[in-house]
N, C-alpha and C positions, 0 to 999 in steps of 0.2 A: 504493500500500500504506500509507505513511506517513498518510493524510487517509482511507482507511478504521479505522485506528487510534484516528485522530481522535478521529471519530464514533461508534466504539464508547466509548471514553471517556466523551466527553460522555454518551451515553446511560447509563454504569453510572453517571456521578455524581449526573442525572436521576435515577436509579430507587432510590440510595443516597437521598439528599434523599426524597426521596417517602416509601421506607418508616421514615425517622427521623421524619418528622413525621406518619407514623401512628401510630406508636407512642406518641411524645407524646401525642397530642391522647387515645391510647387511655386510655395509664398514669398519664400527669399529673395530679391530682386537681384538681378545681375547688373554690376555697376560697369561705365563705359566711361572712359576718357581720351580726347583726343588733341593732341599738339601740333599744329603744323608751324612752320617756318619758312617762308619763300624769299631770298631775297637771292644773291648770286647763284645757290643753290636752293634743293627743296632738301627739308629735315624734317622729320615727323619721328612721332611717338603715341601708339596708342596702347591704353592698358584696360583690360579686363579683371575684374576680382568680382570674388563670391564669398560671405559671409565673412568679412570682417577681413578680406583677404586672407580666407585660409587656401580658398584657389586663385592663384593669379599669373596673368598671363600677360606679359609686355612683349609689344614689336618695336622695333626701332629701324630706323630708315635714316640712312646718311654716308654722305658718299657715294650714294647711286647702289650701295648693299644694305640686304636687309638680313636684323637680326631676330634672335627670339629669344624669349628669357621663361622658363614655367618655375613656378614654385607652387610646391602644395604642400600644408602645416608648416612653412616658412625655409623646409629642402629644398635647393635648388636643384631638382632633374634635369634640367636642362640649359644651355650647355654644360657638359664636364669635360669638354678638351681642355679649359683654361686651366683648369685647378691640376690635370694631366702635367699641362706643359709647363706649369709654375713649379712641379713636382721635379720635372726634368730638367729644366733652368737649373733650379737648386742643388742639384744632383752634378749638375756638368760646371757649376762652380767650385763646388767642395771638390772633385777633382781636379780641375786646375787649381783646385791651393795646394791639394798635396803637390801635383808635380810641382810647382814652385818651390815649394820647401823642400823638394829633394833635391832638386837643379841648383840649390840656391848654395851653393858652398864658398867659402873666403877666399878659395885658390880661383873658380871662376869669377868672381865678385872682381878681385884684383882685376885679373885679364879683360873683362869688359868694361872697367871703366879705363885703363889704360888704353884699351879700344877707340872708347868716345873720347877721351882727350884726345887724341891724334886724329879721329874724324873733326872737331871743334879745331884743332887747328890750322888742317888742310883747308876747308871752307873759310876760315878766315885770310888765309892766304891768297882762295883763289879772290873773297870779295872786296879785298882791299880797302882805306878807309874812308872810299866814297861811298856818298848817302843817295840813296831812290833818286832821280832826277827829277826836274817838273817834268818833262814830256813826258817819264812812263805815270804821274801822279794824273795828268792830264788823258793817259790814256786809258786810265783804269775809270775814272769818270765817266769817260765815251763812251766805255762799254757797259758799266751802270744805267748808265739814261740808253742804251740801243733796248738791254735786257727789259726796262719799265717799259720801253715803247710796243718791244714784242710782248710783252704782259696784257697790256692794254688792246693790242691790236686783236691776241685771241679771245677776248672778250666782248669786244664789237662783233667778231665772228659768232661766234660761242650764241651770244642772242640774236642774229642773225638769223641762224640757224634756226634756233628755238621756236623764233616767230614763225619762219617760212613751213618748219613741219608741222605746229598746230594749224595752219591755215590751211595748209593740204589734209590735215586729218579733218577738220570743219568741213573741206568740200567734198571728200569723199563719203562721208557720212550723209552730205545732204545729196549727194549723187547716188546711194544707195534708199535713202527713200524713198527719192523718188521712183527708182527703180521698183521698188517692192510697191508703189502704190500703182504703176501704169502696168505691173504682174498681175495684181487685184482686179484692174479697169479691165482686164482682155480676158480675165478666166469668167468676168461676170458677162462677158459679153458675148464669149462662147457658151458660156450658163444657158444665156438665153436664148442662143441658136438652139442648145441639144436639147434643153430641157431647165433642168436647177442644177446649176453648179455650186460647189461650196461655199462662195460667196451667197448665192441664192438660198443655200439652206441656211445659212447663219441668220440673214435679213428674215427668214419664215421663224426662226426660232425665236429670233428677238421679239418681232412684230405680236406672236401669241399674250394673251393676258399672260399665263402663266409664267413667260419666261420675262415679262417686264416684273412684275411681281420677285420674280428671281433675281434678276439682277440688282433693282434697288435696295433689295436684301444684303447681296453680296457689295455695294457698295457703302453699305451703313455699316458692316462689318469693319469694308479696308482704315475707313476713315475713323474707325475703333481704336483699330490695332494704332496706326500711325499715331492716333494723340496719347496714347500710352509708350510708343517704343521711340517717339520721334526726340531729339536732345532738348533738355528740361533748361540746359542753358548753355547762350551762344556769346561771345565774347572775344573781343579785339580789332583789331585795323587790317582793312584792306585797299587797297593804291590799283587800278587796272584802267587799261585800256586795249581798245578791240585792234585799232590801227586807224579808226573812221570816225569822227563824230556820233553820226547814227549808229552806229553800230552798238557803241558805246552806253549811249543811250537806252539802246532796246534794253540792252543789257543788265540796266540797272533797274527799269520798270519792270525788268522779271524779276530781281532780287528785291525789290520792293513790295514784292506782294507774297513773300516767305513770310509765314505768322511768326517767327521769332525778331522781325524787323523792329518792331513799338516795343519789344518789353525787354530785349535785351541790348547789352553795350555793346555792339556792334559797328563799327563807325568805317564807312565806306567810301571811298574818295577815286571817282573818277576821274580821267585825266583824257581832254577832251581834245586839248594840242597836240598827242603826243602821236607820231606816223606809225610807231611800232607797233607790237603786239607783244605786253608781258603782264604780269601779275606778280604783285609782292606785297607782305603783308604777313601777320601772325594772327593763329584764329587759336583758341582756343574751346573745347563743344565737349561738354558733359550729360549724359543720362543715366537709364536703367529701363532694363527690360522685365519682366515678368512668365515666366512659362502657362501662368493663371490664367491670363487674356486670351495664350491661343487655345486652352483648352475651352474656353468659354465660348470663342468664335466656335469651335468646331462642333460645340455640341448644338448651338445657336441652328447653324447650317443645317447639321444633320436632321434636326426635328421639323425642317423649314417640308412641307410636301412642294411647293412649287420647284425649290431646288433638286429633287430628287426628281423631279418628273424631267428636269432641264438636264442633269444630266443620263437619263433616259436619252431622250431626244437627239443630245446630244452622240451617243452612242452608237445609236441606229443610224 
């Protein structure tokens, strides 16, 4: 009787443990923070932690390489090369001390500095007891201010560059829209020759009650989720231009109508002169996510019958 007791035991504290650390993992929020840094380079850092940072997760970006850091109950799992190669540093020092201390004897001690005297005063022989000239003082300048000009020169390249492949990525982006939208214009137009084409069944599916019903369903959901997992706070300065006035402009009347615009520090400074195309600035964007939300959406969804008939429909 006593060891059936046991066993019940064990098992309610099993199933106590279990459903505490469902609850957690449900209710505990997962915290987000985000660093960028754009000015000659881009430098970022973003970090992830969970309960108190007992799990946490850093990326880092600099240099054009990315790193990663995990710790979980405050171990570092990840990397252990370092602590490897600070192990082998240490190790390839303490060897070279002994060999030193063995190499190191009074009779070669003698010999090598009798060595360096006689190298000290062949070199003084051959440089005799004339000083640097101005011509080579003058020419070590010349080649200081050549090195700044070539510094500067790859850096007028450097964003050069920059500019010209965001602006080729801008237009083949909008060269593939539209590409995918005159794909859409020709299958619906073949739709309509053979019959209903996919386009054609989309537009039937929309059109039914049920599937509008459906959708503004699943639209009241999205717009759930985002004001729960969207950053709770946005902060810093940002400096940009397109290369065009208008451009510019559009640019900013999209960023103006981001709901974090009115309630966070934010401070956004276009530059309307300028011909180029760059972006610099430090932003700062904190939140937290919930696993609560999407289990809520999901059950939300499932109970919904119009969304069930839609993805029928969909199906078929």
């Amino acid at each position: 009787m006593g060891i059936l007791l046991l066993v019940l035991k064990i098992i309610g504290f099993l199933l106590a443990f279990l459903l505490v650390l469902c609850a957690t993992l449900i209710l505990v929020p997962v915290r987000y923070r985000v660093d960028i840094k754009v000015q000659e380079e881009i430098e970022g850092k973003a970090v992830l932690h969970w309960l108190f940072h007992l799990v946490d997760v850093r990326v880092y970006y600099k240099e054009k390489k990315v790193s990663f850091k995990l710790r979980i109950f405050g171990i570092c799992l990840f990397p252990k090369q370092k602590k490897q190669e600070g192990q082998h540093g240490r190790a390839r020092i303490k060897k070279a001390k002994k060999d030193k201390n063995i190499s190191d004897k009074p009779e070669d001690a003698a010999q090598s500095s009798e060595e360096e005297n006689e190298g000290i005063g062949e070199a003084l022989e051959e440089a005799g007891p004339q000083a640097p000239s101005i011509q080579e003082e003058a020419a070590q300048k010349k080649g200081t201010q050549e090195k700044r000009d070539r510094k500067r020169k790859k850096k007028r390249q450097r964003k050069a560059r920059n500019s010209n492949r965001i602006k080729s990525k801008l237009n083949k982006l909008s060269r593939k829209c539209k590409g995918v939208a005159r794909k859409f214009h020709t299958q619906e137009e073949e739709g309509q020759e053979e019959g209903l084409g996919p386009i054609g069944k989309l537009k039937k599916i929309i059109s039914d009650e049920a599937g509008k019903f459906a959708f503004l369903h699943v639209w009241k959901e999205v717009q759930y989720l985002l004001r729960h997992y969207l950053p709770g706070h946005v902060s810093g300065t940002v400096r940009f231009s397109m290369g065009s006035p208008d451009q510019t402009g559009k640019v900013l009347a999209g960023i103006s109508v981001l709901p974090f615009w009115a309630r966070d520090k934010l401070i956004v400074m276009p530059d309307f002169q300028s011909e180029a195309l760059y972006f610099k600035g430090i932003l700062y964007v904190t939140g937290h996510a919930r696993i609560l939300h999407v289990l809520v959406t999901a059950i939300r969804l499932l109970k919904d019958k119009n969304i069930r008939k839609l993805i029928t429909n969909i199906r078929e």
